[in-house]
N, CA, C and O atoms as a DFTB+ gen file, in Angstrom:
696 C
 N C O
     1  1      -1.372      29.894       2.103
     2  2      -1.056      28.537       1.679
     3  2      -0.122      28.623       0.466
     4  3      -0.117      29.421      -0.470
     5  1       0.466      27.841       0.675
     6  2       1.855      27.726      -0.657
     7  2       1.603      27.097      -1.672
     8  3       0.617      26.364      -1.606
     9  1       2.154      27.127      -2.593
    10  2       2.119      26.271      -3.359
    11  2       2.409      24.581      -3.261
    12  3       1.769      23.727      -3.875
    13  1       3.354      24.375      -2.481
    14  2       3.631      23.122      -2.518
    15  2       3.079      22.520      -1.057
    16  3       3.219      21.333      -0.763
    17  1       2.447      23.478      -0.197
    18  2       1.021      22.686       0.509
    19  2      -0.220      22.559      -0.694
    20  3      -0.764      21.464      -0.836
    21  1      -0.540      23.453      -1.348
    22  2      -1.390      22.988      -2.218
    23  2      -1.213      21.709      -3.031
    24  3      -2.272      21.083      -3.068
    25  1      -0.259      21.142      -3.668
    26  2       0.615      20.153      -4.329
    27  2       0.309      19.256      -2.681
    28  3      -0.814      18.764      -2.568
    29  1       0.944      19.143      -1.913
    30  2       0.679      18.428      -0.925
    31  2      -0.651      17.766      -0.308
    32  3      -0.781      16.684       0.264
    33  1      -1.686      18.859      -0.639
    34  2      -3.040      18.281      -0.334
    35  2      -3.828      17.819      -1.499
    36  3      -4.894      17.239      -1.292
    37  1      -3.424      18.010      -2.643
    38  2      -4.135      17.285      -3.961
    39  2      -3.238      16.104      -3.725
    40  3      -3.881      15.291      -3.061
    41  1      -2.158      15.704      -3.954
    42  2      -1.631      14.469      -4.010
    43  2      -2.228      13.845      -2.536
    44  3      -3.004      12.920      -2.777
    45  1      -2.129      14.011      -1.592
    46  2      -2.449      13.216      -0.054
    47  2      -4.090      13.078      -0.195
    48  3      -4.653      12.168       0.413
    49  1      -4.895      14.066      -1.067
    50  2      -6.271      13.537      -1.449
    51  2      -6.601      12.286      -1.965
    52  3      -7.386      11.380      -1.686
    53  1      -5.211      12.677      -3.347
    54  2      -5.376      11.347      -4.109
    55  2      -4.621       9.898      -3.559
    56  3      -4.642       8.979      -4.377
    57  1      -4.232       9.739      -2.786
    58  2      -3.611       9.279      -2.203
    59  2      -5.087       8.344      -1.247
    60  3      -5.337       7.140      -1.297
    61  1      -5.694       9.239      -0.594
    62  2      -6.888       8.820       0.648
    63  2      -7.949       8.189      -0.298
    64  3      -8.546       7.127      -0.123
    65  1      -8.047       8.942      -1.194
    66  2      -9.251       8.413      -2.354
    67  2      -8.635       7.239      -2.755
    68  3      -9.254       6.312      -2.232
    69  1      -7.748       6.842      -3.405
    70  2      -7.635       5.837      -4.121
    71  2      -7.214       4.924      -3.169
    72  3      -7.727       3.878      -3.567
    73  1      -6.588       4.664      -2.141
    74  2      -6.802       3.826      -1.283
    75  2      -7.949       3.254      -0.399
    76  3      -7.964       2.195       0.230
    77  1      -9.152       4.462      -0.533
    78  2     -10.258       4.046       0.268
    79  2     -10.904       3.458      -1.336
    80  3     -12.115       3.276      -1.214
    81  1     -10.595       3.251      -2.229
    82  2     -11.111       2.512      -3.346
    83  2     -10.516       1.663      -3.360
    84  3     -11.132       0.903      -4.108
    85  1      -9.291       0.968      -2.897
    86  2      -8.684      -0.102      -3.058
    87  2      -9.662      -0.771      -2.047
    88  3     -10.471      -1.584      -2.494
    89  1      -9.652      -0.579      -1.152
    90  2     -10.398      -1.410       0.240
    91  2     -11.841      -1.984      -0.297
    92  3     -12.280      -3.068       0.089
    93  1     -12.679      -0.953      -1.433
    94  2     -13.714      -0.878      -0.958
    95  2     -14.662      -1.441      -2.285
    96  3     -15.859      -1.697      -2.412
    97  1     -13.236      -1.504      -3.382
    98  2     -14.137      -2.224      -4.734
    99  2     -14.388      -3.717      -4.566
   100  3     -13.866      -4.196      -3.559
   101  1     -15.006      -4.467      -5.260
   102  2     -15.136      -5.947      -5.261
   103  2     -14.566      -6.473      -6.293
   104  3     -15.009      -7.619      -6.382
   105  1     -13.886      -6.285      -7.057
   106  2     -12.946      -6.319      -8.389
   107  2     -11.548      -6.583      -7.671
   108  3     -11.204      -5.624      -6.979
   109  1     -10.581      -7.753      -7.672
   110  2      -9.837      -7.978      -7.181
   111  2      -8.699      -7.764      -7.856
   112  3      -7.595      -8.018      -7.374
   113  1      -8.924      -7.168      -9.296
   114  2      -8.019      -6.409     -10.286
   115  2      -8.051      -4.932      -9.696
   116  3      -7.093      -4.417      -9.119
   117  1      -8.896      -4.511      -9.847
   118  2      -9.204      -2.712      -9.768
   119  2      -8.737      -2.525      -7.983
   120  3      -8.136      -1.523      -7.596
   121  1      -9.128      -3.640      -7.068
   122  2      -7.989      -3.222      -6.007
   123  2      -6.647      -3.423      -6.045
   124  3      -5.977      -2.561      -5.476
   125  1      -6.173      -4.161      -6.466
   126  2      -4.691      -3.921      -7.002
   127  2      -4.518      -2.868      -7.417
   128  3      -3.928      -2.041      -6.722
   129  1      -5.001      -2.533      -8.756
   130  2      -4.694      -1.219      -9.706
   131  2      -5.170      -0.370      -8.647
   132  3      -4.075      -0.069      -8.172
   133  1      -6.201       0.374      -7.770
   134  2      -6.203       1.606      -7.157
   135  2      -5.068       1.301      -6.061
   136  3      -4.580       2.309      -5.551
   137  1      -4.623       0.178      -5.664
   138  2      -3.086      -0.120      -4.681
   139  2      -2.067       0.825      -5.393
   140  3      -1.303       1.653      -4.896
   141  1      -2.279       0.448      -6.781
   142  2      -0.914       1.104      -7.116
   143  2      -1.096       2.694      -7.317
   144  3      -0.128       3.323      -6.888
   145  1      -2.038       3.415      -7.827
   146  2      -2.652       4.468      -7.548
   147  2      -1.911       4.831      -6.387
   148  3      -0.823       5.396      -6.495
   149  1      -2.406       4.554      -5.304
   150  2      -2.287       4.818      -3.529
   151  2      -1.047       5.017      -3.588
   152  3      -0.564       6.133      -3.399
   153  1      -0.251       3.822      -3.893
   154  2       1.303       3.823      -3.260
   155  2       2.256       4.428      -4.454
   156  3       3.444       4.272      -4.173
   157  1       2.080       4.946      -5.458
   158  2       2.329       5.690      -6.348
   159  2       1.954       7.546      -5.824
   160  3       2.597       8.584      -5.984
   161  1       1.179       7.371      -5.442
   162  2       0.449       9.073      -5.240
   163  2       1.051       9.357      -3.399
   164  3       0.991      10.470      -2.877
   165  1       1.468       8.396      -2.840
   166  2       2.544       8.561      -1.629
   167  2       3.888       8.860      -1.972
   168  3       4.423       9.718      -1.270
   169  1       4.409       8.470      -2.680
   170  2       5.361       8.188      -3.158
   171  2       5.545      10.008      -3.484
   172  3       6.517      10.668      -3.116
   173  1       4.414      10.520      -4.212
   174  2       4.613      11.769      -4.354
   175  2       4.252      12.927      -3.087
   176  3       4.462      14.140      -3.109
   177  1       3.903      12.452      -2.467
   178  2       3.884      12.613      -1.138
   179  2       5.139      12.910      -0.512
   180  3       5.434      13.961       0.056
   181  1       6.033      11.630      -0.706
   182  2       7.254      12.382      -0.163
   183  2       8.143      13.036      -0.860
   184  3       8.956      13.778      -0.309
   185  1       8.114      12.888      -1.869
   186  2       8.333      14.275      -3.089
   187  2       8.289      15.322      -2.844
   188  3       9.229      16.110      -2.744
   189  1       6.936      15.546      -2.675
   190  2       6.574      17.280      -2.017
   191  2       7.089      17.502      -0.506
   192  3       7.094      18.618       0.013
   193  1       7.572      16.199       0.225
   194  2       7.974      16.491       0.876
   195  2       9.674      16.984       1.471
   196  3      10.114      17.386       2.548
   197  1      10.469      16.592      -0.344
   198  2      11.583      16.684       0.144
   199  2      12.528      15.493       0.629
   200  3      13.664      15.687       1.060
   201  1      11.948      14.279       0.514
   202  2      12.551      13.241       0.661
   203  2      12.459      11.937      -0.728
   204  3      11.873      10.858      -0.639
   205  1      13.206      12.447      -1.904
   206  2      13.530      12.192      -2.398
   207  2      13.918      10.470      -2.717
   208  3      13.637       9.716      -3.649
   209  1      14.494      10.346      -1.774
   210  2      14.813       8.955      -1.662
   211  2      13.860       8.123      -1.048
   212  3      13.648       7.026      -1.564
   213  1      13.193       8.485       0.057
   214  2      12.398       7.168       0.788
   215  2      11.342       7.568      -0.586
   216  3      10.534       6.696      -0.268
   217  1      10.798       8.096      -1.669
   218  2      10.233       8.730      -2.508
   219  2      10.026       7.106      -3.668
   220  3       9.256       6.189      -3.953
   221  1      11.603       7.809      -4.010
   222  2      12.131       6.537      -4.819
   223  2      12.141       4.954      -4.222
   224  3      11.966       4.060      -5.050
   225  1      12.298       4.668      -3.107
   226  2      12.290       3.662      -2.670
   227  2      10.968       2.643      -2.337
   228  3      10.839       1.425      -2.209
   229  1       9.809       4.137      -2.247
   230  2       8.722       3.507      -2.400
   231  2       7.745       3.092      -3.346
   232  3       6.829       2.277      -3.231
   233  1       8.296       4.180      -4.813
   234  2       8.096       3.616      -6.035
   235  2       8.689       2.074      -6.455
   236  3       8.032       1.215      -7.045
   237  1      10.155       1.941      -5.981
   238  2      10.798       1.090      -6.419
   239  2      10.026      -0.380      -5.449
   240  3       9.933      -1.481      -5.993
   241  1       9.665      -0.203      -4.376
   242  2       9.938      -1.527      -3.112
   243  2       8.766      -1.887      -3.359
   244  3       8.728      -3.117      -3.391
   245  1       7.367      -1.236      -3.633
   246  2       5.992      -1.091      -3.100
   247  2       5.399      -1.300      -4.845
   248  3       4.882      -2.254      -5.425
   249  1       5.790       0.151      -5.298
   250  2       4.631      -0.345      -6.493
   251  2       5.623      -1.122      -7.604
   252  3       4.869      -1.734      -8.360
   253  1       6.598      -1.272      -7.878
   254  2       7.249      -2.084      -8.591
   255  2       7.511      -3.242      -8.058
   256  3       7.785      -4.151      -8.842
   257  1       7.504      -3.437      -7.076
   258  2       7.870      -5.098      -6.953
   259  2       6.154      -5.678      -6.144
   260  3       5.609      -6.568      -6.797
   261  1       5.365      -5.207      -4.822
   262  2       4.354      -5.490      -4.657
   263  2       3.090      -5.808      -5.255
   264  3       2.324      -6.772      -5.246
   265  1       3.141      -4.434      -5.883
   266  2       1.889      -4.801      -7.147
   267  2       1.993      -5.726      -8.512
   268  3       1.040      -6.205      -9.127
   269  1       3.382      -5.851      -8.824
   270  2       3.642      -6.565      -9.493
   271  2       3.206      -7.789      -9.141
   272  3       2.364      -8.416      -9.783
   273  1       3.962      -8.328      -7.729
   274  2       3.791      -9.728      -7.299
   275  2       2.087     -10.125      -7.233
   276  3       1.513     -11.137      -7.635
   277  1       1.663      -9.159      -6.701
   278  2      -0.403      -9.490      -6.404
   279  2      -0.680      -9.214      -7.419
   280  3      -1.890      -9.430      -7.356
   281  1      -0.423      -8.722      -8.841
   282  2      -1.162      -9.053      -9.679
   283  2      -0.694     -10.538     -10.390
   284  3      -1.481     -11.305     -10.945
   285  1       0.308     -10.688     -10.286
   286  2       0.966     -12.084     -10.867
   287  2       0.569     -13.504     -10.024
   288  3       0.474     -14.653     -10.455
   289  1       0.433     -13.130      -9.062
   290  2      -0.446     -14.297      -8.094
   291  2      -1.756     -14.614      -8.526
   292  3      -2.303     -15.699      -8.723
   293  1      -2.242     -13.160      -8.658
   294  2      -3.998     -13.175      -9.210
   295  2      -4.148     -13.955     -10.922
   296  3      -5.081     -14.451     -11.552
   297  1      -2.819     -13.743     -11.162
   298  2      -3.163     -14.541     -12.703
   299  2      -2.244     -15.943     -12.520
   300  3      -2.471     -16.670     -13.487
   301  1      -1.503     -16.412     -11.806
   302  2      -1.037     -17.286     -11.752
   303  2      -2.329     -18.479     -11.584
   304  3      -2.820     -19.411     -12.220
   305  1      -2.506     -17.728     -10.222
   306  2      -4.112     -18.555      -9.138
   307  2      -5.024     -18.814      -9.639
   308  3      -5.665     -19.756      -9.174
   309  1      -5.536     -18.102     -10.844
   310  2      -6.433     -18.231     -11.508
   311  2      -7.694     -17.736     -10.432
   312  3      -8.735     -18.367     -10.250
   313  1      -7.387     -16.691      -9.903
   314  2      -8.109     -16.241      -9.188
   315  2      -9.485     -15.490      -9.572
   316  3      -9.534     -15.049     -10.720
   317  1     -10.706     -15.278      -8.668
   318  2     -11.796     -15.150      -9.183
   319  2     -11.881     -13.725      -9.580
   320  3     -11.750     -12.902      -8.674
   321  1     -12.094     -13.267     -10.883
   322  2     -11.237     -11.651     -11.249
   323  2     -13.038     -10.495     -10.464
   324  3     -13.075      -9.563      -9.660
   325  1     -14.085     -11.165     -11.174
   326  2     -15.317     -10.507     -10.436
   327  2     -15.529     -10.432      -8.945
   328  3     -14.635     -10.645      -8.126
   329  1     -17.133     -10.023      -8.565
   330  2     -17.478      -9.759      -7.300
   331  2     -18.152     -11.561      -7.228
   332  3     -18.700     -12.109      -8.184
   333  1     -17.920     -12.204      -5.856
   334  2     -17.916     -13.647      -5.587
   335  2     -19.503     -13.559      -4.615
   336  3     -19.306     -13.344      -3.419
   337  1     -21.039     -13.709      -5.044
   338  2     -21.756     -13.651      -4.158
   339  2     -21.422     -14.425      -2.812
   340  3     -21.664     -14.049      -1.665
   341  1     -20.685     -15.833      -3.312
   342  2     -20.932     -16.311      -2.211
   343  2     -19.708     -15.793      -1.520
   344  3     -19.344     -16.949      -1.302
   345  1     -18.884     -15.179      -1.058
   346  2     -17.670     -14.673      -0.493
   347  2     -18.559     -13.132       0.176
   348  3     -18.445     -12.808       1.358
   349  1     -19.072     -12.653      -0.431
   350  2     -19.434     -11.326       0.089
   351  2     -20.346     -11.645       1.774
   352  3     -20.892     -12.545       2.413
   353  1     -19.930      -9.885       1.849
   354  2     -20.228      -9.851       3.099
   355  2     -21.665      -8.987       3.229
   356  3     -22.162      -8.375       2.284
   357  1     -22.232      -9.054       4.569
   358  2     -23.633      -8.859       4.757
   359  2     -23.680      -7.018       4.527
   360  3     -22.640      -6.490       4.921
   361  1     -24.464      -6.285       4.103
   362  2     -24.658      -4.748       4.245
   363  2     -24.123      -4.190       6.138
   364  3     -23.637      -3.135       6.545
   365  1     -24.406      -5.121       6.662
   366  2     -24.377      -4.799       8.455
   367  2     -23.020      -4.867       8.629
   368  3     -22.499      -3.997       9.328
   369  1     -22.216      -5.880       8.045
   370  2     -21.367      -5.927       8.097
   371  2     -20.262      -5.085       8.026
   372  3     -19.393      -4.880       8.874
   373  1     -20.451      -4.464       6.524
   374  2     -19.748      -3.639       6.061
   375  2     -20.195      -1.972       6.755
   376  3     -19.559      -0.997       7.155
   377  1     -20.797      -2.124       6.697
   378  2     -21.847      -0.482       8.092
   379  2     -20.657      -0.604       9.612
   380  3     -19.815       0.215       9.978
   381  1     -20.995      -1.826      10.164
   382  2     -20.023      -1.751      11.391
   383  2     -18.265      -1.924      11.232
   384  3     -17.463      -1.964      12.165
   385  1     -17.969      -2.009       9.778
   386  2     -16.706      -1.569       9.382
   387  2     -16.296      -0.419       9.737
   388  3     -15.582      -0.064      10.676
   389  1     -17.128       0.498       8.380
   390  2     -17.072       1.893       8.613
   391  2     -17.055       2.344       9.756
   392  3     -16.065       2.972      10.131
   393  1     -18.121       2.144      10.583
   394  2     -18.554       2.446      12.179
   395  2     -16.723       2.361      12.793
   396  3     -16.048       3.251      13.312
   397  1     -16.381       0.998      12.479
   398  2     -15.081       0.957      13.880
   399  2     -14.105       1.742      13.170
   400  3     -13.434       2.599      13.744
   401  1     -13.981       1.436      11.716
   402  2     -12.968       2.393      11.267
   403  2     -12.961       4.072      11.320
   404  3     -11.925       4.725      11.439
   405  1     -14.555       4.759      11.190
   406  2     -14.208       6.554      11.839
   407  2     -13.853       6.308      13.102
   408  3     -12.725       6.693      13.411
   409  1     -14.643       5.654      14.109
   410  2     -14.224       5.839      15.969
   411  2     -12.748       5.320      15.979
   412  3     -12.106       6.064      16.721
   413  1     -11.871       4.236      15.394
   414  2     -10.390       4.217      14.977
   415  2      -9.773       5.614      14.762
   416  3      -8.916       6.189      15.434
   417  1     -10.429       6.012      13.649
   418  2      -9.497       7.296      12.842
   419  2      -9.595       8.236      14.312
   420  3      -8.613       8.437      15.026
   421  1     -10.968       8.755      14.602
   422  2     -11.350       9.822      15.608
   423  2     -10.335       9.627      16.724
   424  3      -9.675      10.572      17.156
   425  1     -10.215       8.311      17.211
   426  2      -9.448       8.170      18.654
   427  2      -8.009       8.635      18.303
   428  3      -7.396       9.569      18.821
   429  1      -7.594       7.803      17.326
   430  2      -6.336       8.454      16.729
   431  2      -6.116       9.555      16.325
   432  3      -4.900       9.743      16.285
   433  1      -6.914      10.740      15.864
   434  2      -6.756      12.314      15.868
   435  2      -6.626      12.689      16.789
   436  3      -5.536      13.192      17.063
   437  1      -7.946      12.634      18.010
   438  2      -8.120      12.982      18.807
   439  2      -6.574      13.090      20.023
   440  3      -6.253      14.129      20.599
   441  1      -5.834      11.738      20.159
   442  2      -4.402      11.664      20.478
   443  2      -3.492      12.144      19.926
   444  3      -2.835      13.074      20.393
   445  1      -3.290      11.614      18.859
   446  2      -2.338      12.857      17.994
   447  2      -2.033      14.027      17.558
   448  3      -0.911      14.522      17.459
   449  1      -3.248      14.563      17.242
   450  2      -3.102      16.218      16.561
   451  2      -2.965      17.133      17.942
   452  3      -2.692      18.328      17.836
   453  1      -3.133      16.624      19.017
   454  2      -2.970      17.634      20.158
   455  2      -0.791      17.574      20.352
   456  3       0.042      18.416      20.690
   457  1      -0.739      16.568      20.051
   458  2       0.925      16.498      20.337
   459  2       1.489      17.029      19.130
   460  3       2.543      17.662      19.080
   461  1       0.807      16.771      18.237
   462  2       1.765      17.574      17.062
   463  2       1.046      18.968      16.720
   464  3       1.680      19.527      15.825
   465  1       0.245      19.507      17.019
   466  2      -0.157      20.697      16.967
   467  2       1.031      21.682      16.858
   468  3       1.340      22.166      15.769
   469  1       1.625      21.942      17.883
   470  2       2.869      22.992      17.834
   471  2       4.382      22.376      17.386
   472  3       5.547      22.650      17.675
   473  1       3.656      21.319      16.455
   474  2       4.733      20.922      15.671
   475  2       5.834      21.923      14.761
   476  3       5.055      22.726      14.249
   477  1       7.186      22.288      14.305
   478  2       7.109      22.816      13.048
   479  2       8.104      22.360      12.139
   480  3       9.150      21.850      12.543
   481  1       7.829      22.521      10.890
   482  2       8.865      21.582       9.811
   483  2       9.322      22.652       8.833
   484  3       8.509      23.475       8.413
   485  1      10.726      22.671       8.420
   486  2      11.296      23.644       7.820
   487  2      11.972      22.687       6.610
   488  3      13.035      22.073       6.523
   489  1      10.874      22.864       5.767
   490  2      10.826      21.858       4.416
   491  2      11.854      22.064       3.597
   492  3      12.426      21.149       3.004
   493  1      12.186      23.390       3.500
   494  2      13.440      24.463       2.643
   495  2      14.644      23.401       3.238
   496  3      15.252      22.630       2.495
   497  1      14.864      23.495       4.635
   498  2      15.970      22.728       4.975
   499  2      15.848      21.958       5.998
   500  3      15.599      22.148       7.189
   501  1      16.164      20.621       5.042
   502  2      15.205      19.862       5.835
   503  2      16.989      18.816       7.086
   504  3      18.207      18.855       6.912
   505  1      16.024      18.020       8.269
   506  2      17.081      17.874       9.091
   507  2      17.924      16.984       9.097
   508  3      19.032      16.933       9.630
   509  1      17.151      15.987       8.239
   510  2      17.979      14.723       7.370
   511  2      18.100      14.962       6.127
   512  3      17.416      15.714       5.432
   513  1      19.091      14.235       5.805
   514  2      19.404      14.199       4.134
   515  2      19.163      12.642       3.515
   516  3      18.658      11.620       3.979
   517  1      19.855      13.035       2.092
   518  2      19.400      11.397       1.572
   519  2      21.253      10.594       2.490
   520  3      21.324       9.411       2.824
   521  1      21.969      11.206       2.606
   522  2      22.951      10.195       3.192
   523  2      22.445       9.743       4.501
   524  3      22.450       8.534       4.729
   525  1      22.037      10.514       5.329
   526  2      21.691       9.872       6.723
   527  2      20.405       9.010       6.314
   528  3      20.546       7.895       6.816
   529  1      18.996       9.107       5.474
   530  2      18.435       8.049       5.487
   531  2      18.758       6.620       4.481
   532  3      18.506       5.480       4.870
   533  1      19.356       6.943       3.136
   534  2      20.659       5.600       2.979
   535  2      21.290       4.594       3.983
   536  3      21.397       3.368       3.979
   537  1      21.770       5.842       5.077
   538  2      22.940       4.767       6.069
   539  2      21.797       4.195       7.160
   540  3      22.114       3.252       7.885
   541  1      20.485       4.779       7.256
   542  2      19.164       4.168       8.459
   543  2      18.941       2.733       7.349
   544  3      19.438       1.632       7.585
   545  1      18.074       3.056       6.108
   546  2      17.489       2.119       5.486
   547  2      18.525       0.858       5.160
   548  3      18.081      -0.205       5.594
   549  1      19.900       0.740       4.443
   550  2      21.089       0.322       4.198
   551  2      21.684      -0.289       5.134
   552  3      22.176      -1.369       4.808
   553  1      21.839       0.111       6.441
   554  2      22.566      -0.153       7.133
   555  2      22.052      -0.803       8.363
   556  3      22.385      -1.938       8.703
   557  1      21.156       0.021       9.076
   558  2      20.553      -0.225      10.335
   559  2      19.331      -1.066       9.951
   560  3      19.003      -1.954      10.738
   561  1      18.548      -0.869       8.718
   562  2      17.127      -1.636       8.787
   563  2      17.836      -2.574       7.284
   564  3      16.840      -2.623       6.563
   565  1      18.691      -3.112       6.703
   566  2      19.162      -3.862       5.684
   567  2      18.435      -5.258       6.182
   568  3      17.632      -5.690       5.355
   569  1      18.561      -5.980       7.296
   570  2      17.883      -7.187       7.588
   571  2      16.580      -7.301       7.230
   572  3      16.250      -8.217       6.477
   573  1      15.842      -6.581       7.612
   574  2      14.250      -6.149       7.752
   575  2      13.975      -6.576       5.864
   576  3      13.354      -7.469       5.289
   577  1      14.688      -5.572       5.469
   578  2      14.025      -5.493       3.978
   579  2      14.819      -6.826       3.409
   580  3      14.102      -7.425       2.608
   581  1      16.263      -7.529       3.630
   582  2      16.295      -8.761       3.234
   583  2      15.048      -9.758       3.516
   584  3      14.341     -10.411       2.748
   585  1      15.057      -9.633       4.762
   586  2      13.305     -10.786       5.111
   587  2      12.372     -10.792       4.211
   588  3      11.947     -11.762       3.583
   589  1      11.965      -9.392       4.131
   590  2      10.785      -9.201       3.151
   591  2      11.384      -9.607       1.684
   592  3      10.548      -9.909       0.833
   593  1      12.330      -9.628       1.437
   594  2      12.628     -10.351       0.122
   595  2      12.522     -11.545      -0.210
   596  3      12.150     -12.001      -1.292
   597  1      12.938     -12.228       0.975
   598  2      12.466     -13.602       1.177
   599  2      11.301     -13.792       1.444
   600  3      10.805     -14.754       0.859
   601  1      10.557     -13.155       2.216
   602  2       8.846     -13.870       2.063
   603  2       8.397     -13.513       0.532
   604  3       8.078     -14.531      -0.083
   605  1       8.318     -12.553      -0.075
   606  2       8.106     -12.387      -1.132
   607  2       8.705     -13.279      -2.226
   608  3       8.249     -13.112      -3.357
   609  1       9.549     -14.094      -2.074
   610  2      10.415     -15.003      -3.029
   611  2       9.059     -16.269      -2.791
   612  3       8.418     -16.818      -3.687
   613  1       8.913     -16.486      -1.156
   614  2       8.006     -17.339      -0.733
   615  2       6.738     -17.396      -1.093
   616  3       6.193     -18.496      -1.176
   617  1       5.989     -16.126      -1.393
   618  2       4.756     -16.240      -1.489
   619  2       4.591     -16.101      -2.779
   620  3       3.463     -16.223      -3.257
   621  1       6.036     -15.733      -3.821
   622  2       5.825     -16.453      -5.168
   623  2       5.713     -18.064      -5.373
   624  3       4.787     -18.631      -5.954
   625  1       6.528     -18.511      -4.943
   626  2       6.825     -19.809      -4.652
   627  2       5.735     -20.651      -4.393
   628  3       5.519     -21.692      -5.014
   629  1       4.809     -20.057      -3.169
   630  2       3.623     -20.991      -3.244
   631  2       2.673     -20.612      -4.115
   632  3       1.806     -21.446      -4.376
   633  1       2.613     -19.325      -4.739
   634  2       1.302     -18.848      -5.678
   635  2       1.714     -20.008      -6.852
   636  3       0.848     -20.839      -7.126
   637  1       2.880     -20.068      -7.472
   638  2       2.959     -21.151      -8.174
   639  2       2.724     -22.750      -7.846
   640  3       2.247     -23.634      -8.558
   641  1       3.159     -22.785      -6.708
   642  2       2.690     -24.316      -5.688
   643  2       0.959     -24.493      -6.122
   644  3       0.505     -25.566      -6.520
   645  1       0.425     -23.688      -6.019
   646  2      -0.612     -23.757      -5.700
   647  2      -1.407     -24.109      -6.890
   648  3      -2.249     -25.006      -6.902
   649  1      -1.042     -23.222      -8.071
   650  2      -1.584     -22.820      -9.352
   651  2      -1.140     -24.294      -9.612
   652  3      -2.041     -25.068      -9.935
   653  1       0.513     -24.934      -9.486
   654  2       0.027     -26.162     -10.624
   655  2      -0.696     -27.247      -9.810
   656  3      -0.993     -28.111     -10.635
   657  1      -1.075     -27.581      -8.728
   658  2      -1.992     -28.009      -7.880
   659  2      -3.156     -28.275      -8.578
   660  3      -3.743     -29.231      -9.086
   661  1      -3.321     -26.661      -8.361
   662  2      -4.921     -26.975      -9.172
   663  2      -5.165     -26.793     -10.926
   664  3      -6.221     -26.549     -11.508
   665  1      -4.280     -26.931     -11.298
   666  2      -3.855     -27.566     -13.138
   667  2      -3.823     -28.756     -13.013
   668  3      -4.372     -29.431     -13.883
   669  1      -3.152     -29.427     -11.859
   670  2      -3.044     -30.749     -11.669
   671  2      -4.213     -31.635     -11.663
   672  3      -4.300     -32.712     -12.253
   673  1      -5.474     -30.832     -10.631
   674  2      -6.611     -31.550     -10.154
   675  2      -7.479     -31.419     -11.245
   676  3      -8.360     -32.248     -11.475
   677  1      -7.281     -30.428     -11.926
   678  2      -8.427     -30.171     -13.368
   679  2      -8.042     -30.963     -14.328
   680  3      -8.772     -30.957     -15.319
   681  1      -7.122     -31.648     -14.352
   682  2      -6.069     -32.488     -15.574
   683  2      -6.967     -33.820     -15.403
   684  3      -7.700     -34.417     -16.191
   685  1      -6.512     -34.109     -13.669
   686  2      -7.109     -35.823     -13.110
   687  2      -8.684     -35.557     -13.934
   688  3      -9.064     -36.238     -14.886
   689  1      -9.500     -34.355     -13.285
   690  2     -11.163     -34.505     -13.699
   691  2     -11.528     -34.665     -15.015
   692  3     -12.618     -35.224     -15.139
   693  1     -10.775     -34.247     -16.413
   694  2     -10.872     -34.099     -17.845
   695  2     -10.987     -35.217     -17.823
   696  3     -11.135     -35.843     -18.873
């Protein structure tokens, strides 16, 4: 094992950990913050992997502008920052989560790792560069990520809609 598989499996640890903590806290702050954890510790992911740019792009797209926006909603909204008894879900509930989510993961190994098994990747030199994925992301997928700029303009738009709404309705009750 190499060094930078070793580097590869501590970061993709931290990566699984802190995302299965985003899912799984009741703190609607601390899942944000382990979000950014997650998509920060991917990010180095493709680092070690040599892709540099989709690297940067996911620091830049994901934890700089996403987490930004959901935490700014959560304080705009005046959203409930604790665990909400009445919102929570039953112990059974959360049991037959887990349940569908390993038989999910399992079915999906089970299909996949047989096709990529005799996979092989020559990380030293790798088969794309940052110009060919520039001219994919830039060029060929440029629409895609305009959209998402616009819903994101949108779902600022209503987090504020919303927030003076209910400034509004607490104003009428005073």
């Amino acid at each position: 094992m190499t060094t930078r598989d070793l580097v590869f499996v501590v970061v993709g640890t931290i990566t699984a950990v802190s995302a299965l903590l985003a899912v799984t806290t009741r703190h609607v702050v601390h899942a944000a913050l382990w979000l950014l954890v997650s998509l920060g510790s991917l990010a180095g992911c493709y680092l070690v992997l040599g892709q540099e740019l989709v690297g940067l792009v996911q620091l830049l797209v994901y934890v700089g502008a996403i987490v930004v926006l959901v935490l700014f909603a959560l304080m705009l909204t005046r959203a409930p920052i604790g665990p909400q008894s009445e919102i929570s879900t039953p112990a059974w509930q959360r049991a037959l989560a887990v349940v569908l989510g390993g038989a999910t993961s399992a079915l999906l190994a089970a299909l996949l790792l047989p096709l990529l098994a005799s996979a092989q990747v020559d990380l030293d030199r790798p088969e794309t560069g940052t110009t060919q994925i520039a001219q994919a992301v830039f060029g060929t997928w440029v629409w895609p990520f305009e959209l998402l700029s616009v819903l994101l303009l949108v779902a600022l738009i209503g987090a504020f809609a919303v927030s003076r709404l209910v400034l509004h309705r607490e104003g009428e009750a005073a």
